[in-house]
N, CA, C and O atoms as a MOPAC input file, in Angstrom:
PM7 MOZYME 1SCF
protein

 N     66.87600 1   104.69600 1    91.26200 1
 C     67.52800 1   105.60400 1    92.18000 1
 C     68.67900 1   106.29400 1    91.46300 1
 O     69.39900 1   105.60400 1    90.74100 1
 N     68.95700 1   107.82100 1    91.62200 1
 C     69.99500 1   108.49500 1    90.47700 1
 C     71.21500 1   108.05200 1    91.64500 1
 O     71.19600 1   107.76000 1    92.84100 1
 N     72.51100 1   108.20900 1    90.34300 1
 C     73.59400 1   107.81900 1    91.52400 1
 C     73.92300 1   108.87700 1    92.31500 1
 O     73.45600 1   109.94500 1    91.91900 1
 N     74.60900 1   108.92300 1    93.35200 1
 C     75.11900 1   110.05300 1    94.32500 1
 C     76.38100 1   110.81600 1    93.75700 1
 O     77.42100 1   110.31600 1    94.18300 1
 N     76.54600 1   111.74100 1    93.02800 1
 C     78.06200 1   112.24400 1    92.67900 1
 C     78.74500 1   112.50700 1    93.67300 1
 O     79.96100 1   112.33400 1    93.59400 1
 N     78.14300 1   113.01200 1    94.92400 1
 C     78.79400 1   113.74700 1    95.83200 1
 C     78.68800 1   113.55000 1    97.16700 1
 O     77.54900 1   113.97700 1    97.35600 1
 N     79.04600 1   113.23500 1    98.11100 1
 C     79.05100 1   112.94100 1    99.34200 1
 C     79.36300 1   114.18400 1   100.30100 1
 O     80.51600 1   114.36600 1   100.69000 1
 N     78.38300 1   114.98300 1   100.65200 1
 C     78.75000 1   116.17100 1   101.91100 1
 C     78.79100 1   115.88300 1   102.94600 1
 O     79.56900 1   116.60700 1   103.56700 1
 N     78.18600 1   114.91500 1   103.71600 1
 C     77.60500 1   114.85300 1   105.02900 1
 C     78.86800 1   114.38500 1   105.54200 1
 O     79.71600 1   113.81900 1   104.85200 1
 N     78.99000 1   114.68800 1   107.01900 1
 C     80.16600 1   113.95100 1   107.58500 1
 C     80.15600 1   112.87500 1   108.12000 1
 O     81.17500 1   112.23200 1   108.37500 1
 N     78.52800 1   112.37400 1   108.47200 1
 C     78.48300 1   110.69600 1   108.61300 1
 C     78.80800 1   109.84500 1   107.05800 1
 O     78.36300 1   109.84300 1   105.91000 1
 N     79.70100 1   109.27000 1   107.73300 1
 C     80.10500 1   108.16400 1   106.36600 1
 C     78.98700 1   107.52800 1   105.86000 1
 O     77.94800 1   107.16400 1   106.41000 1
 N     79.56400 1   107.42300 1   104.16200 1
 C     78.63500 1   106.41300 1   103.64300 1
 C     79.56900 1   105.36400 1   103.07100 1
 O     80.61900 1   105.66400 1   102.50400 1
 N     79.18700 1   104.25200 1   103.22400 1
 C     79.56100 1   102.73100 1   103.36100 1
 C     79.30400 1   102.46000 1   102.08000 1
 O     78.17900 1   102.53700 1   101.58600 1
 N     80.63900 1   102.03200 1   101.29700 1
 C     80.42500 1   101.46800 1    99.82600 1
 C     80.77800 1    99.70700 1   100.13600 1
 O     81.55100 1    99.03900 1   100.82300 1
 N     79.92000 1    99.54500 1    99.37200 1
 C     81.08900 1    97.98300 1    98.65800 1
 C     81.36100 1    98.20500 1    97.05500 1
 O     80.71000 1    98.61900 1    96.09600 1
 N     82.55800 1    97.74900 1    97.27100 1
 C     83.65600 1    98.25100 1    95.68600 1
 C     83.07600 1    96.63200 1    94.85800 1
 O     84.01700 1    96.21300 1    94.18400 1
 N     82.17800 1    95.94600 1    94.78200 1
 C     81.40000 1    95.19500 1    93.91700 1
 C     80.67200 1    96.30300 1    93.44900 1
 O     80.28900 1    96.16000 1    92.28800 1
 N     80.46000 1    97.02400 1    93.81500 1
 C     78.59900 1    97.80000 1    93.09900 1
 C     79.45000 1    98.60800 1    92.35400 1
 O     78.72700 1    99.02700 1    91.45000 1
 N     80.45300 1    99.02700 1    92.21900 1
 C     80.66000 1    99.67400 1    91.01000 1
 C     81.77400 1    99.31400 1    90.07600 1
 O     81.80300 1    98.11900 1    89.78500 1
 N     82.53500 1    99.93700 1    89.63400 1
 C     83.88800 1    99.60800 1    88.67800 1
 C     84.70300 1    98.51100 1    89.02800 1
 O     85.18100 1    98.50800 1    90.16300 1
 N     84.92800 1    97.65200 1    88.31900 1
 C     84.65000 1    97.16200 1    86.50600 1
 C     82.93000 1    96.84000 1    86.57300 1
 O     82.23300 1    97.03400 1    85.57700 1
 N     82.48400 1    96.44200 1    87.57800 1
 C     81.43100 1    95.94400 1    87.53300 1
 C     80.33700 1    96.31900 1    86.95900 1
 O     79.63500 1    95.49900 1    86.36900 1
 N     79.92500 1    97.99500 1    87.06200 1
 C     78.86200 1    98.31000 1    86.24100 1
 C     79.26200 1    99.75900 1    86.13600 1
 O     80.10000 1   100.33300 1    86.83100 1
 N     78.50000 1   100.28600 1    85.11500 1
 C     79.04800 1   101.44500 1    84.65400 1
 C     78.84500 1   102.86900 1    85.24300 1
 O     78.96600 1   103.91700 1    84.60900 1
 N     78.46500 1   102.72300 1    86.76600 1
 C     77.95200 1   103.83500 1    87.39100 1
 C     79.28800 1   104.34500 1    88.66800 1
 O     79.84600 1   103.51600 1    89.38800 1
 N     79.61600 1   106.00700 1    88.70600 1
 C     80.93000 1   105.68500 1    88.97700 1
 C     80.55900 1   106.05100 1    90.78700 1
 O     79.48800 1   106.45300 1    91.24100 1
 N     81.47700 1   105.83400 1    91.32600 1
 C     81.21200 1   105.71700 1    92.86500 1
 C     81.04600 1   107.44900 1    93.12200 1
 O     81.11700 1   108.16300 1    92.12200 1
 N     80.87300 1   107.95200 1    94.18600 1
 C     80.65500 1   109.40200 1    94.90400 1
 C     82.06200 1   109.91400 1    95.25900 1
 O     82.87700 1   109.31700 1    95.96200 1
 N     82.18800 1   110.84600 1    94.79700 1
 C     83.48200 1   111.81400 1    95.73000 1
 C     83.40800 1   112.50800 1    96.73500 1
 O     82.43400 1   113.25000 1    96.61000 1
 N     84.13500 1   112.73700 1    98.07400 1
 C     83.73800 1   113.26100 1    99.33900 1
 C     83.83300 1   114.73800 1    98.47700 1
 O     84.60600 1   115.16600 1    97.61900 1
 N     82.50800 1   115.33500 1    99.24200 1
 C     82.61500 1   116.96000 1    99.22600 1
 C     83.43900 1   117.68900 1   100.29300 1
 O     83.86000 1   118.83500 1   100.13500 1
 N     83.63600 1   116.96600 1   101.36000 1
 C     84.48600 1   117.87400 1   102.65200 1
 C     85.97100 1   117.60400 1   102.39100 1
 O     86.87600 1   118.31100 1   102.83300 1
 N     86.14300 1   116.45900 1   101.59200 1
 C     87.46800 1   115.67800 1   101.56000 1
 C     88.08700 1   116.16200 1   100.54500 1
 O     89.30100 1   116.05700 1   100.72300 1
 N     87.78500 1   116.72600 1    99.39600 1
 C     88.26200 1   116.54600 1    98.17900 1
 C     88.44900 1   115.27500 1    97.37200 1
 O     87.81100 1   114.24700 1    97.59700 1
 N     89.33900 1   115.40200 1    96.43900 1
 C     89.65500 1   114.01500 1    95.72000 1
 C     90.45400 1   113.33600 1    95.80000 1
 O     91.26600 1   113.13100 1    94.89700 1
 N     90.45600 1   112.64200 1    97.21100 1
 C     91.55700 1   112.05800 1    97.86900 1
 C     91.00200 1   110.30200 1    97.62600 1
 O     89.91000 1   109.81200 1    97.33600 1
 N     92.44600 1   109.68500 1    97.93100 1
 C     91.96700 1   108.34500 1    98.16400 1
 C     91.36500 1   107.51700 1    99.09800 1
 O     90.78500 1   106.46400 1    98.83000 1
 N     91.52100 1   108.04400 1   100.28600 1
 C     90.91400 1   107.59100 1   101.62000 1
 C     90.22800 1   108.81200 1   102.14600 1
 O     90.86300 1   109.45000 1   102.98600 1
 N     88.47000 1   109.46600 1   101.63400 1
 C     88.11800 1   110.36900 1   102.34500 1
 C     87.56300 1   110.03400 1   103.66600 1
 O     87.48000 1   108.87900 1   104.08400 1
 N     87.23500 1   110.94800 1   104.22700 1
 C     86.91300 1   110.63600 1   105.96200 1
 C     85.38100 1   110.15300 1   105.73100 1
 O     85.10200 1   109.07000 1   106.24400 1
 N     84.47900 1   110.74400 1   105.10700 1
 C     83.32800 1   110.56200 1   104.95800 1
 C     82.82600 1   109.36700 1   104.00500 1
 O     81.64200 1   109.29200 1   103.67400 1
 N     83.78300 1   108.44600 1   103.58600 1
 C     83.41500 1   107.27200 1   102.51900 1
 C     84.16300 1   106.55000 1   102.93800 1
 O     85.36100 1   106.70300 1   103.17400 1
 N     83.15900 1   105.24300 1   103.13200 1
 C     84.01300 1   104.07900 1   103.74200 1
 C     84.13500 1   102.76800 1   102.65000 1
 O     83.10500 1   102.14600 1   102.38700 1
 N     85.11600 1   102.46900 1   102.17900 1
 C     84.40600 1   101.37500 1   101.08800 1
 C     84.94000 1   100.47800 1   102.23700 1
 O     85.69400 1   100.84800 1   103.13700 1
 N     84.31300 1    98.97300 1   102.02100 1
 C     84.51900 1    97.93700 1   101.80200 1
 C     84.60500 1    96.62200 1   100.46000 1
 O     83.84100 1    96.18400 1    99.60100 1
 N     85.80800 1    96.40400 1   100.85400 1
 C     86.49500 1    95.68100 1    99.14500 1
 C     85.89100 1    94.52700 1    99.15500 1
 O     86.49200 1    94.01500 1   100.10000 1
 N     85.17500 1    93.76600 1    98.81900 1
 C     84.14400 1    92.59700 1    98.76200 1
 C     84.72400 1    92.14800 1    97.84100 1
 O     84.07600 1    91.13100 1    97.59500 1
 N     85.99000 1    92.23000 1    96.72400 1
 C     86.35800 1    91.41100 1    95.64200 1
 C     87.10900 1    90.40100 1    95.80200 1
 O     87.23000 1    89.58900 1    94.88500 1
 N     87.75200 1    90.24700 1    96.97600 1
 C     88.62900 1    89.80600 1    97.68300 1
 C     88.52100 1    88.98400 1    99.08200 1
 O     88.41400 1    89.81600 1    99.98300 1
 N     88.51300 1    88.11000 1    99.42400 1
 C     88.10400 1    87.61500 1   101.05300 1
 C     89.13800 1    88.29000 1   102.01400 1
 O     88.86400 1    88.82300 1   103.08900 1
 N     90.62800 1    88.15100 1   101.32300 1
 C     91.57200 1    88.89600 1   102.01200 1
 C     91.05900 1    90.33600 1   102.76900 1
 O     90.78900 1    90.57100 1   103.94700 1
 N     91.04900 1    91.25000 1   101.46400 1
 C     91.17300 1    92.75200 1   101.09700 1
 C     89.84300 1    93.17300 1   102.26600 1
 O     89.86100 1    94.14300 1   103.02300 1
 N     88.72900 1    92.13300 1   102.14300 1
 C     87.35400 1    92.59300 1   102.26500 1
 C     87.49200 1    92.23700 1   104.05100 1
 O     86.48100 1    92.70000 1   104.57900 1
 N     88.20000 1    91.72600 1   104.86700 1
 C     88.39600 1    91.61900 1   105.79100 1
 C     89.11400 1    92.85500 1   106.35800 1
 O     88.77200 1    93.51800 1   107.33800 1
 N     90.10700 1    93.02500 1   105.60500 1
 C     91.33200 1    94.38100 1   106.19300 1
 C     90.30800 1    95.43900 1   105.88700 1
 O     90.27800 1    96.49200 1   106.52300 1
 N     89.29800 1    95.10700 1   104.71600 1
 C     88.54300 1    96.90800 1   104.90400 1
 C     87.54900 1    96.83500 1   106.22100 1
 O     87.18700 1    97.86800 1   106.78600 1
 N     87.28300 1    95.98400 1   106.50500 1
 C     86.45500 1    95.77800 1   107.71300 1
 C     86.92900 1    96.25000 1   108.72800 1
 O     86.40800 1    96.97900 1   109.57300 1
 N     88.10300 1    95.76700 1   108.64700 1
 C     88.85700 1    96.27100 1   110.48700 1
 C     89.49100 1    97.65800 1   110.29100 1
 O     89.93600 1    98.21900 1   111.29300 1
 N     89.57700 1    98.29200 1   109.04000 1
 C     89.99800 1    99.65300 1   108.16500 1
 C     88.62800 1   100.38500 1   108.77600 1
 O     88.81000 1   101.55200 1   109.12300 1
 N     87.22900 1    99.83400 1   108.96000 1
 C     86.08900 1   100.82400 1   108.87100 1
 C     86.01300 1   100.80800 1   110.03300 1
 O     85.15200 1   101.65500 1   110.27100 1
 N     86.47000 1   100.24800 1   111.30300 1
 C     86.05200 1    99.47200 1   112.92500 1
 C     85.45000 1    98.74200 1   112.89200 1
 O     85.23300 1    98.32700 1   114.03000 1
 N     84.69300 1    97.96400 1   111.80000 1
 C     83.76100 1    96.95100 1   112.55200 1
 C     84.75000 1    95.69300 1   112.86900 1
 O     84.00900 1    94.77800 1   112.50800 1
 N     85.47600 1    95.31000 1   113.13700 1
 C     86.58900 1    94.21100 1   113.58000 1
 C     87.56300 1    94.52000 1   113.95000 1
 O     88.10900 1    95.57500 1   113.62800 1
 N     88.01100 1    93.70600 1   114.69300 1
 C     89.44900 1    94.13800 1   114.92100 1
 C     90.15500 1    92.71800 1   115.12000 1
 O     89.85200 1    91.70500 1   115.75000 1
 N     91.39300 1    93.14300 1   114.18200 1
 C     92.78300 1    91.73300 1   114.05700 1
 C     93.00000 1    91.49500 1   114.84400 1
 O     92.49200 1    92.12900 1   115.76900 1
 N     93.82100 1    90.52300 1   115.11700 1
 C     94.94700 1    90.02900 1   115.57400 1
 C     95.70300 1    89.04400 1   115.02100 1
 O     95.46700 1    87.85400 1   114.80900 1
 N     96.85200 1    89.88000 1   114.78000 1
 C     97.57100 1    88.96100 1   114.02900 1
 C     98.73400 1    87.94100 1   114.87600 1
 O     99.51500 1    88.41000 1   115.70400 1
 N     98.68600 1    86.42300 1   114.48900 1
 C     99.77900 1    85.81700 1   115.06100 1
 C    100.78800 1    85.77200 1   114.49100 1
 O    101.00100 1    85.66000 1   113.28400 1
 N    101.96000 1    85.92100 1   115.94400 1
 C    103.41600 1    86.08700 1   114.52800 1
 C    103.84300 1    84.86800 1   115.48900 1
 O    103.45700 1    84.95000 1   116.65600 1
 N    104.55800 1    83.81000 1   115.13300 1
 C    105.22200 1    82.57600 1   115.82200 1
 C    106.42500 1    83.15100 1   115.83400 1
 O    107.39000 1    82.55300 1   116.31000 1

């Protein structure tokens, strides 16, 4: 499968940040509507390197939602 350079569509596409950098040498997609921003509207990663990180990107994409306890 060739990689995607470019992302147009405005339904998101769902990364996990394992499938690419450091990990292998293929580089992730840049939003076409977004520019070259860090958080485009149309690319959702989820951080899987991390149990922490990979939770907050979860509730970052909607599929969860926190709650945090403060005592």
């Amino acid at each position: 499968m060739p990689d995607i350079q470019r992302w147009d569509p405005p339904v998101a596409l769902v990364l996990l940040e394992g499938m690419y950098r450091p990990y292998t040498d293929r580089l992730p997609p840049r939003s076409g509507i977004d520019g070259d921003v860090q958080d485009p509207s149309n690319i959702v990663w989820l951080r899987n390197a991390q149990s922490d990180r990979y939770i907050q990107s979860l509730a970052e994409a909607g599929v969860i939602d926190l709650a945090i306890h403060q005592s």
